[in-house]
PQR file of N, CA, C, O and H, with PARSE charges and radii, in Angstrom:
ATOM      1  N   UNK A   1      91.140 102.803  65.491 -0.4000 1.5000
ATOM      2  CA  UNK A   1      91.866 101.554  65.340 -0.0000 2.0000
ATOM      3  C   UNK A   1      93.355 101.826  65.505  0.5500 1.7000
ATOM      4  O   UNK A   1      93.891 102.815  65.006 -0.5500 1.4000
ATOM      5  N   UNK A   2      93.975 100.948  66.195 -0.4000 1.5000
ATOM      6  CA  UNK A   2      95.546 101.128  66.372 -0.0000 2.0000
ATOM      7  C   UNK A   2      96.043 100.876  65.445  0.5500 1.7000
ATOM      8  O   UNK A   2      95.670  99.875  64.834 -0.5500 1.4000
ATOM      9  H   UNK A   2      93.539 100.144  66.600  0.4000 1.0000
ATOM     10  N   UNK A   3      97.435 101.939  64.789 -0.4000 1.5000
ATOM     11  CA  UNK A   3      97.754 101.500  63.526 -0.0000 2.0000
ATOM     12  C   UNK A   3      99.043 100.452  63.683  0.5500 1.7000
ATOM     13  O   UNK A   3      99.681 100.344  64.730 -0.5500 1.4000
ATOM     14  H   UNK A   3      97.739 102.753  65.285  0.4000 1.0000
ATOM     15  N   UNK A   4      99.267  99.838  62.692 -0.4000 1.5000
ATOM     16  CA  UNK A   4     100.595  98.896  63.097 -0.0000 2.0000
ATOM     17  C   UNK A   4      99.697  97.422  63.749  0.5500 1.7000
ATOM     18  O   UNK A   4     100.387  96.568  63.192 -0.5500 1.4000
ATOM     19  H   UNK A   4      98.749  99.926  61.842  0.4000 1.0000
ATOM     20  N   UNK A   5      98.873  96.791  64.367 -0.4000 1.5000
ATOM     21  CA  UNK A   5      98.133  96.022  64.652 -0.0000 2.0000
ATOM     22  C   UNK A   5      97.120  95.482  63.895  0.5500 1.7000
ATOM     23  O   UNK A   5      96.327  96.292  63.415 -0.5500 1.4000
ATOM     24  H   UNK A   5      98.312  97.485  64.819  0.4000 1.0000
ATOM     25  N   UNK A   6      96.905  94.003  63.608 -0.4000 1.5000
ATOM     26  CA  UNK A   6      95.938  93.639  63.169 -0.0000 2.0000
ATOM     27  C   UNK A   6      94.860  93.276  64.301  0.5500 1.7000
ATOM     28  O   UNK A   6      95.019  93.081  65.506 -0.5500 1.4000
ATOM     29  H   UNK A   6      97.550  93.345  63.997  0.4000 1.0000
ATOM     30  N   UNK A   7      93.743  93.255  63.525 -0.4000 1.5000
ATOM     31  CA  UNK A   7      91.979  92.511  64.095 -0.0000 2.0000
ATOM     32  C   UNK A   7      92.180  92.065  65.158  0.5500 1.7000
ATOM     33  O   UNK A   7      91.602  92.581  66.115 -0.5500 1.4000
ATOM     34  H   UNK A   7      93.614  93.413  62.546  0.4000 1.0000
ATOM     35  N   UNK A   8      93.013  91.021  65.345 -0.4000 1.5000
ATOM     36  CA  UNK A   8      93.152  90.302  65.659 -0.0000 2.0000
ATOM     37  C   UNK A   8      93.621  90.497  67.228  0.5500 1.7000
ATOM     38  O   UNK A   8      92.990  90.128  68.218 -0.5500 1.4000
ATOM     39  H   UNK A   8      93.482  90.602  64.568  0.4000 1.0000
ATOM     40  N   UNK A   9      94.959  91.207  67.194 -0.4000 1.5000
ATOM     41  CA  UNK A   9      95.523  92.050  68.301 -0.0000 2.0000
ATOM     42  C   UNK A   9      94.603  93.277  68.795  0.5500 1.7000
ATOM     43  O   UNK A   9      95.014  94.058  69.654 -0.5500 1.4000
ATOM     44  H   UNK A   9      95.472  91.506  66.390  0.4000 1.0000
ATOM     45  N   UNK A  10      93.647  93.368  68.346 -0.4000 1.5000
ATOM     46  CA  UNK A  10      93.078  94.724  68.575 -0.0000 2.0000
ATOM     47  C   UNK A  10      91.960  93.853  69.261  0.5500 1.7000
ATOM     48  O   UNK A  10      91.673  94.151  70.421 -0.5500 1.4000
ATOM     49  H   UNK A  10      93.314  92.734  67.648  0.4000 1.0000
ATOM     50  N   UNK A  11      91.429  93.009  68.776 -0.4000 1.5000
ATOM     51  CA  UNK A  11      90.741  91.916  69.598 -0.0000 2.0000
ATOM     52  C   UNK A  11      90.728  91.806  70.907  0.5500 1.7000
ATOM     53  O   UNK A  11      89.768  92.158  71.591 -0.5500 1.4000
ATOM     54  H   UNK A  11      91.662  92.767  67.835  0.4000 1.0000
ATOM     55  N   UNK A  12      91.861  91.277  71.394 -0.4000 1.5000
ATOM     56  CA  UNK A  12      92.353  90.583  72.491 -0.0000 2.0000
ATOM     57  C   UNK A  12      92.702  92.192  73.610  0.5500 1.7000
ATOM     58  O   UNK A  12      92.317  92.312  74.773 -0.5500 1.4000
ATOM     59  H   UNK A  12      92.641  90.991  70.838  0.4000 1.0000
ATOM     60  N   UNK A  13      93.480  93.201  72.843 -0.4000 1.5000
ATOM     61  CA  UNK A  13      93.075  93.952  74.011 -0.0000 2.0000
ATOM     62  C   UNK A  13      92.149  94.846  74.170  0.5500 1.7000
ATOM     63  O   UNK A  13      92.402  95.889  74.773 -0.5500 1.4000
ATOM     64  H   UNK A  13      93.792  93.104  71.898  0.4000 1.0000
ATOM     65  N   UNK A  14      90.905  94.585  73.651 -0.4000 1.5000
ATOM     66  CA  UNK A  14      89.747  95.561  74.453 -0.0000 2.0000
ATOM     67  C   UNK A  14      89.032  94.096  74.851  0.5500 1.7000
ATOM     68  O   UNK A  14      87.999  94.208  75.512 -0.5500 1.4000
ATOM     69  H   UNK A  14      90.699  93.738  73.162  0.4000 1.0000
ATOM     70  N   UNK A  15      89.428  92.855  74.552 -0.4000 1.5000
ATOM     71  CA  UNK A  15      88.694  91.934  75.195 -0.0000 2.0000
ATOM     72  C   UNK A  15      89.238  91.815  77.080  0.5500 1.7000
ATOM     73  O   UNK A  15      88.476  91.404  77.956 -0.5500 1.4000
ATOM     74  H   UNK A  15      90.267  92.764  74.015  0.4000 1.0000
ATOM     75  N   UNK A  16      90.606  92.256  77.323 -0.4000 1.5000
ATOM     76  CA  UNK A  16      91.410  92.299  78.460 -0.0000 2.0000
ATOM     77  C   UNK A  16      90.162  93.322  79.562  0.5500 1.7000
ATOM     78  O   UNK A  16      90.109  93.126  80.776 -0.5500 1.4000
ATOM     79  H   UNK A  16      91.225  92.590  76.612  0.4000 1.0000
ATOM     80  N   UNK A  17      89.604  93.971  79.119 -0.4000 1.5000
ATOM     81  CA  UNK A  17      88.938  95.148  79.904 -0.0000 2.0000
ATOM     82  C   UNK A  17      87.641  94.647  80.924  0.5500 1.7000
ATOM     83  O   UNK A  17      87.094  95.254  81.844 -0.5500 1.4000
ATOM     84  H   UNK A  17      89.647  94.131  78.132  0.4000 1.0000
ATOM     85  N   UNK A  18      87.385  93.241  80.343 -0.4000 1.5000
ATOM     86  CA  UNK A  18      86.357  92.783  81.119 -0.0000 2.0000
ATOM     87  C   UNK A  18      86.952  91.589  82.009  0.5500 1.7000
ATOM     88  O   UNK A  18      86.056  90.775  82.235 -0.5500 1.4000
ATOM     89  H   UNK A  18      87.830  92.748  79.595  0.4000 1.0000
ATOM     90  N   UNK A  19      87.942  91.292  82.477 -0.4000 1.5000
ATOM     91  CA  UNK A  19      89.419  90.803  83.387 -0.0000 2.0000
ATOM     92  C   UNK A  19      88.822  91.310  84.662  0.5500 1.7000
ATOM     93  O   UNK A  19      88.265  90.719  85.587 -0.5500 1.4000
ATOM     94  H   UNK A  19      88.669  91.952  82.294  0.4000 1.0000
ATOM     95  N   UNK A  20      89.125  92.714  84.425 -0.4000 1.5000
ATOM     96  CA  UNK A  20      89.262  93.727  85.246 -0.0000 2.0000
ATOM     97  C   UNK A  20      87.934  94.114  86.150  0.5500 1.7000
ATOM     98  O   UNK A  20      87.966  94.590  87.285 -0.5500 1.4000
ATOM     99  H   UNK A  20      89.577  93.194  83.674  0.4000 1.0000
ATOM    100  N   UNK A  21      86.668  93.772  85.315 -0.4000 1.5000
ATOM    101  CA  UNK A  21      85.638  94.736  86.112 -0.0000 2.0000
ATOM    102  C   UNK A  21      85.368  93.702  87.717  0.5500 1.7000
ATOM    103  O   UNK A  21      85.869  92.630  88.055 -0.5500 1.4000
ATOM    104  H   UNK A  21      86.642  93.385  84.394  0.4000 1.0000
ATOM    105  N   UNK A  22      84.305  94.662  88.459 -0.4000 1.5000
ATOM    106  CA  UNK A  22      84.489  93.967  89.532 -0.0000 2.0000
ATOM    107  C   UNK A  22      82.860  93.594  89.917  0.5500 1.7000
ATOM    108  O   UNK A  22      81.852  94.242  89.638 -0.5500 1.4000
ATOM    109  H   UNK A  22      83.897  95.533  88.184  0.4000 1.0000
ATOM    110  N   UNK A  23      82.945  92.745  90.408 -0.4000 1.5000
ATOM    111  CA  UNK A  23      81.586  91.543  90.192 -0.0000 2.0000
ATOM    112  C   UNK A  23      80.151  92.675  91.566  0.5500 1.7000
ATOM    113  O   UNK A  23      78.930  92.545  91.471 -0.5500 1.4000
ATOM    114  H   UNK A  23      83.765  92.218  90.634  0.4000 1.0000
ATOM    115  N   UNK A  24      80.655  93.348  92.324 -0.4000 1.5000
ATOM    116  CA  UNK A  24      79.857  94.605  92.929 -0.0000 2.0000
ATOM    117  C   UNK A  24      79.655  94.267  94.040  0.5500 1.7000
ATOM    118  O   UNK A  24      78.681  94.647  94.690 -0.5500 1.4000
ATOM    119  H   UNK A  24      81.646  93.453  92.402  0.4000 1.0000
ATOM    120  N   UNK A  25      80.734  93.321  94.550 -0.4000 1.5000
ATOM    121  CA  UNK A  25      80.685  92.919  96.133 -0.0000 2.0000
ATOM    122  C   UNK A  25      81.469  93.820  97.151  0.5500 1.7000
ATOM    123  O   UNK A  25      82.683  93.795  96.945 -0.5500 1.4000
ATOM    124  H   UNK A  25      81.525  93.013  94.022  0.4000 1.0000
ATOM    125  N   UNK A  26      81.152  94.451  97.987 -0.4000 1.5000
ATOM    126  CA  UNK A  26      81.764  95.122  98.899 -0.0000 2.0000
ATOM    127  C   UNK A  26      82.395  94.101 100.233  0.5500 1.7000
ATOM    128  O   UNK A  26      81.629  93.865 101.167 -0.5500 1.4000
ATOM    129  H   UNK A  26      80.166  94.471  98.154  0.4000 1.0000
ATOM    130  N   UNK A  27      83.575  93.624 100.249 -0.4000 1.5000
ATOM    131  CA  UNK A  27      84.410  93.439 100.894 -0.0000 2.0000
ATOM    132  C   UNK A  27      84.921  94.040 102.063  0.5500 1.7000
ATOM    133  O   UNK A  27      85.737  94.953 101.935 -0.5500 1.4000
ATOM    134  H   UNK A  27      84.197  93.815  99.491  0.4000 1.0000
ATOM    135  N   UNK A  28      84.490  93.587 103.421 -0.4000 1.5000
ATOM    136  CA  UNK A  28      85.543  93.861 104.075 -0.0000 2.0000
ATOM    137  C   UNK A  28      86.747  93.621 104.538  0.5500 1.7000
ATOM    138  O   UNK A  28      87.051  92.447 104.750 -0.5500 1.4000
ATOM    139  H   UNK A  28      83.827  92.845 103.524  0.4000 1.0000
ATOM    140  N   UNK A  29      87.760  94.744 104.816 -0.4000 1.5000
ATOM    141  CA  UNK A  29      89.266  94.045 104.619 -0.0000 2.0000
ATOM    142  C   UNK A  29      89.413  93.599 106.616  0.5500 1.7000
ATOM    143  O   UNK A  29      89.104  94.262 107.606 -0.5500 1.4000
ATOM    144  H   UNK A  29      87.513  95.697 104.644  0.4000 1.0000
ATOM    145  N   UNK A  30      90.160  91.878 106.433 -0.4000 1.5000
ATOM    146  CA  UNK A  30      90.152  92.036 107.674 -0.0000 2.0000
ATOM    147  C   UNK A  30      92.014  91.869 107.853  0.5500 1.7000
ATOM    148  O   UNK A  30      92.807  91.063 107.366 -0.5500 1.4000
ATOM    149  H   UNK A  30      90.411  91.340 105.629  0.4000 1.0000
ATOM    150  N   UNK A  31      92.123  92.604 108.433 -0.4000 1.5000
ATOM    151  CA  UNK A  31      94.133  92.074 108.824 -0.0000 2.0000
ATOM    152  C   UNK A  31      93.759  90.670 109.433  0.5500 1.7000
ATOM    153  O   UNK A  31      93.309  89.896 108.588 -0.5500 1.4000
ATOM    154  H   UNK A  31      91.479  93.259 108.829  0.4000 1.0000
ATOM    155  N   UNK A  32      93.826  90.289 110.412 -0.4000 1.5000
ATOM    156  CA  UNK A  32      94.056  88.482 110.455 -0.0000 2.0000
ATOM    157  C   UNK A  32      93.937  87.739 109.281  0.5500 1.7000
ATOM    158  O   UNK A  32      94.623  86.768 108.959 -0.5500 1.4000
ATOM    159  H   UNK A  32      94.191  90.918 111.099  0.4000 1.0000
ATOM    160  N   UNK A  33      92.949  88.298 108.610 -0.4000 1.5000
ATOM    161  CA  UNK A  33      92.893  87.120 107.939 -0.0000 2.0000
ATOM    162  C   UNK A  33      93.592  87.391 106.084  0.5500 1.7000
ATOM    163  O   UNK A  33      93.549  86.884 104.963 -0.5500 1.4000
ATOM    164  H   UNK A  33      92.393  89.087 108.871  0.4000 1.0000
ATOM    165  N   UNK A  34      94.088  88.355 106.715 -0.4000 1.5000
ATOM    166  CA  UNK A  34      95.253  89.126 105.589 -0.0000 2.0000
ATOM    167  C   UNK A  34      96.336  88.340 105.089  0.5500 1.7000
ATOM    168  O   UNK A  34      97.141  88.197 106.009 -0.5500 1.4000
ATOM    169  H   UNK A  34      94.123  88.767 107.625  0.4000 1.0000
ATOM    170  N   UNK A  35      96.835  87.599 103.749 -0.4000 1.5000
ATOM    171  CA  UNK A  35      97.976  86.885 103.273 -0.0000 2.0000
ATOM    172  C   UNK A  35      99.322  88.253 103.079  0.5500 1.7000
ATOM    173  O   UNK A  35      99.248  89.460 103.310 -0.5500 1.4000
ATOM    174  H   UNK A  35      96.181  87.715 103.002  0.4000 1.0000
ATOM    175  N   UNK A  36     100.311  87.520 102.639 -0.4000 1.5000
ATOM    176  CA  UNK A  36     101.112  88.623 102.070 -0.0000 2.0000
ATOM    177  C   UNK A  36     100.704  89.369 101.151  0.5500 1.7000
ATOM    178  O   UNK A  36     100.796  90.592 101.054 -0.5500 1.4000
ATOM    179  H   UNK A  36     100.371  86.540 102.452  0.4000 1.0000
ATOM    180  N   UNK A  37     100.092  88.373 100.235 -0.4000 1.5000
ATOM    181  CA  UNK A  37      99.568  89.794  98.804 -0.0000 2.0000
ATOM    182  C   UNK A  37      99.196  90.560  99.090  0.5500 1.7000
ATOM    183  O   UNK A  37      99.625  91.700  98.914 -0.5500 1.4000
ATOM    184  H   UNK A  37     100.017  87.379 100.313  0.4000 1.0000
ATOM    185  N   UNK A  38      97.899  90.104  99.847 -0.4000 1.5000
ATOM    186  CA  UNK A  38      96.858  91.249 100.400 -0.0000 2.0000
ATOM    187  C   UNK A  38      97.541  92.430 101.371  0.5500 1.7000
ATOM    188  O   UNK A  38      96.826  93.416 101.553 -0.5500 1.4000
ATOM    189  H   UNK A  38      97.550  89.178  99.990  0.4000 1.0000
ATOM    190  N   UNK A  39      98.827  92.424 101.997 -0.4000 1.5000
ATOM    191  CA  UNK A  39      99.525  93.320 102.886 -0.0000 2.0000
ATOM    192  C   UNK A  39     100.255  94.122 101.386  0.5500 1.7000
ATOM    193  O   UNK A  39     100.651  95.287 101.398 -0.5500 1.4000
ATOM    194  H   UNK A  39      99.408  91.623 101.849  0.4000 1.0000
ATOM    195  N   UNK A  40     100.292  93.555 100.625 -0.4000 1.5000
ATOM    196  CA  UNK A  40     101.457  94.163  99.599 -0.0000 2.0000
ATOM    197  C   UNK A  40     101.000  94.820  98.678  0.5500 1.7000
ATOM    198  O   UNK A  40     101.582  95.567  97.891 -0.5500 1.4000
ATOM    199  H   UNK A  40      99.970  92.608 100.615  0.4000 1.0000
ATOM    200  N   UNK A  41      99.383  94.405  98.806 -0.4000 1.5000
ATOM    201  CA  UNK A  41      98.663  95.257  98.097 -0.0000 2.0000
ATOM    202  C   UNK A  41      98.060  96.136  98.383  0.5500 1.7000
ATOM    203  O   UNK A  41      97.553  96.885  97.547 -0.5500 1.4000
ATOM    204  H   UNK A  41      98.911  93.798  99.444  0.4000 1.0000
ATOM    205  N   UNK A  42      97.938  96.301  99.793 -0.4000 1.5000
ATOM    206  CA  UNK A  42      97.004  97.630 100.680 -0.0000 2.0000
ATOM    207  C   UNK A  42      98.503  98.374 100.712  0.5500 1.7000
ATOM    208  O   UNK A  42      98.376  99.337  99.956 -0.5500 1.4000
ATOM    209  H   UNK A  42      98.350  95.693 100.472  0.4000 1.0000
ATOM    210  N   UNK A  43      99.371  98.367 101.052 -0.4000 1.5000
ATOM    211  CA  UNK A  43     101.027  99.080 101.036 -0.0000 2.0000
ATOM    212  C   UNK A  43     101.033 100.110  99.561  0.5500 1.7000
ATOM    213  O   UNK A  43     101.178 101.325  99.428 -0.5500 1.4000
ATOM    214  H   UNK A  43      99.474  97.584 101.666  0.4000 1.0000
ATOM    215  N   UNK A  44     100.770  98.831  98.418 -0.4000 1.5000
ATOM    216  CA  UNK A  44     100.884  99.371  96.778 -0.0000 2.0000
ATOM    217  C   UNK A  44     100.063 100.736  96.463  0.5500 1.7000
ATOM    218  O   UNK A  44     100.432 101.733  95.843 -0.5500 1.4000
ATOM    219  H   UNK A  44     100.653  97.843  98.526  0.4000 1.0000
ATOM    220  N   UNK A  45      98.430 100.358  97.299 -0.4000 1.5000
ATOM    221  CA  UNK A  45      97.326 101.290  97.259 -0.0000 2.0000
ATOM    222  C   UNK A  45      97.812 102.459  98.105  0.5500 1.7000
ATOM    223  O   UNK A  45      97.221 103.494  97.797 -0.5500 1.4000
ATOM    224  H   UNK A  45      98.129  99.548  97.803  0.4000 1.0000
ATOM    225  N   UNK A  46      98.573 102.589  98.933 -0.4000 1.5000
ATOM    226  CA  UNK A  46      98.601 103.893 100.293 -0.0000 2.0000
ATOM    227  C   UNK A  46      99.876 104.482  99.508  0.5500 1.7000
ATOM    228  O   UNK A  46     100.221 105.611  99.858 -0.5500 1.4000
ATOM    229  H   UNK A  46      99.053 101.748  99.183  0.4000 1.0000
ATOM    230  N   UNK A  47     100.496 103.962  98.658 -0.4000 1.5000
ATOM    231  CA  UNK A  47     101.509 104.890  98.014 -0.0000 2.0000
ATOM    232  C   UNK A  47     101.055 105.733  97.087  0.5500 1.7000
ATOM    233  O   UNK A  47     101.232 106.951  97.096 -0.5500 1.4000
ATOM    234  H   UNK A  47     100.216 103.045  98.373  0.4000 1.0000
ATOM    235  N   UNK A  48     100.423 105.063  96.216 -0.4000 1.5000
ATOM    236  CA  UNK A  48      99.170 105.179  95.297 -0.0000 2.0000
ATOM    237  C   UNK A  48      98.662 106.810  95.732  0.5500 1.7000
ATOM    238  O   UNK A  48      98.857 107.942  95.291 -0.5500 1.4000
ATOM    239  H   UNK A  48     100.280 104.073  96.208  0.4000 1.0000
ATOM    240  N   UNK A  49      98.018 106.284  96.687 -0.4000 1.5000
ATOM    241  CA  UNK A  49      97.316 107.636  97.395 -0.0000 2.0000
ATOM    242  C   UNK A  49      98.155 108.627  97.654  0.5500 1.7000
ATOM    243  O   UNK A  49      97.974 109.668  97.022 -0.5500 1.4000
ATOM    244  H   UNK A  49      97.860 105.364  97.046  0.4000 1.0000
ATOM    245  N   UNK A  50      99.033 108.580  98.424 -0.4000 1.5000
ATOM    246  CA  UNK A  50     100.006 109.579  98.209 -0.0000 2.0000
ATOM    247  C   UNK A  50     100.651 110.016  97.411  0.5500 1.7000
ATOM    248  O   UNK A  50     101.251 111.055  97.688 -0.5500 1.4000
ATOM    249  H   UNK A  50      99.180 107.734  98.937  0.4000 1.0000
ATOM    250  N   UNK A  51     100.799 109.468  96.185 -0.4000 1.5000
ATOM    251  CA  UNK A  51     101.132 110.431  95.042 -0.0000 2.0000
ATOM    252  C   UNK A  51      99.953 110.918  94.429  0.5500 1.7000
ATOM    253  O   UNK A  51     100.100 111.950  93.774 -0.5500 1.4000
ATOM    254  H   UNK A  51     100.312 108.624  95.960  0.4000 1.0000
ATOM    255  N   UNK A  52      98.962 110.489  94.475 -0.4000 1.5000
ATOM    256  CA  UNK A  52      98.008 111.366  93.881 -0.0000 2.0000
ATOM    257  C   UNK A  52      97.709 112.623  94.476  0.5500 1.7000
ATOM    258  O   UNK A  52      97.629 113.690  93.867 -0.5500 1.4000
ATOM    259  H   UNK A  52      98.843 109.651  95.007  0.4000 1.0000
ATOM    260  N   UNK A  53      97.545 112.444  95.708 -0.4000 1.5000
ATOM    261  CA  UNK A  53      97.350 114.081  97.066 -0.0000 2.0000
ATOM    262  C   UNK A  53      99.009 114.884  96.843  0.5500 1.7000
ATOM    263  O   UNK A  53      99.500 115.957  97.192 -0.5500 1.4000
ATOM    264  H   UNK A  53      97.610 111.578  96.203  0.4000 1.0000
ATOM    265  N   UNK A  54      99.405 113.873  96.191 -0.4000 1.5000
ATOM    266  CA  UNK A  54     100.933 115.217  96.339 -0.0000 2.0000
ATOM    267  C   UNK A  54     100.560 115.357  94.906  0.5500 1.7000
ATOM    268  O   UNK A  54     100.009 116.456  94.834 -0.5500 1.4000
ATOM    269  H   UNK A  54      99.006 113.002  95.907  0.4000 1.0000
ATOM    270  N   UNK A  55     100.569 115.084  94.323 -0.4000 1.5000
ATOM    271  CA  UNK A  55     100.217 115.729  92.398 -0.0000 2.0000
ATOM    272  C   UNK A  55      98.413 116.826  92.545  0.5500 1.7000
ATOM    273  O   UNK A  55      98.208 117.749  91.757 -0.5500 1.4000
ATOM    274  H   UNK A  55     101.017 114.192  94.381  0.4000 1.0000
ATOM    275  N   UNK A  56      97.631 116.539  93.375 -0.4000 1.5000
ATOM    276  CA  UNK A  56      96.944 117.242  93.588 -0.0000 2.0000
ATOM    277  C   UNK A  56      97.168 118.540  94.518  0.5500 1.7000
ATOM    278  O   UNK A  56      96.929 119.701  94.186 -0.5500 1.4000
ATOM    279  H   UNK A  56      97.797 115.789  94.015  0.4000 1.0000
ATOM    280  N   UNK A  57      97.596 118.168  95.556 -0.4000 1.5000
ATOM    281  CA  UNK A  57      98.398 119.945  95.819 -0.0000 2.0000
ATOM    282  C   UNK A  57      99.304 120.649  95.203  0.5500 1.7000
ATOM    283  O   UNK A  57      99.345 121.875  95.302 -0.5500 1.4000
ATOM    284  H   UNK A  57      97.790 117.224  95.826  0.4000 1.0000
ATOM    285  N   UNK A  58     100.222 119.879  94.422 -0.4000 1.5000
ATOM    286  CA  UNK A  58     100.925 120.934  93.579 -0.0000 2.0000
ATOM    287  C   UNK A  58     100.454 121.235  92.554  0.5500 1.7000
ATOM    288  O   UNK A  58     101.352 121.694  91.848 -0.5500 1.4000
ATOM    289  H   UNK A  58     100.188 118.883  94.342  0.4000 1.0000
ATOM    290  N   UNK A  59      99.406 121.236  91.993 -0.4000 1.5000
ATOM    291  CA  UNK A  59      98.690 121.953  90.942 -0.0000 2.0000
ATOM    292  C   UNK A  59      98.057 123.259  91.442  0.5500 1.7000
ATOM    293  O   UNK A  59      97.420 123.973  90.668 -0.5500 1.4000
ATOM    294  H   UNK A  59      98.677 120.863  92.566  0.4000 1.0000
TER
END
């Protein structure tokens, strides 16, 4: 239990965790039919990736 937090607050964020899951549809990504988010979010993901392969070779 988190200390400093009530029930209540402790509630709400492990209730946040099911927001997140993903319903098990495989998507394909198409560029045409790509908005800005969706460009800003494949951009967000390829940085993503590259810091992880650079934190994984320097170990």
């Amino acid at each position: 239990m988190l200390q400093g937090r009530n029930n209540e607050e402790n509630d709400q964020l492990t209730n946040t965790a099911g927001a997140f899951q993903s319903d098990g549809r495989d998507v394909e990504f198409s560029q045409e039919l790509a908005d800005r988010d969706d460009l800003v979010a494949q951009e967000r993901s390829k940085a993503a990736d590259q810091r992880a392969k650079a934190r994984k070779n320097n170990k």
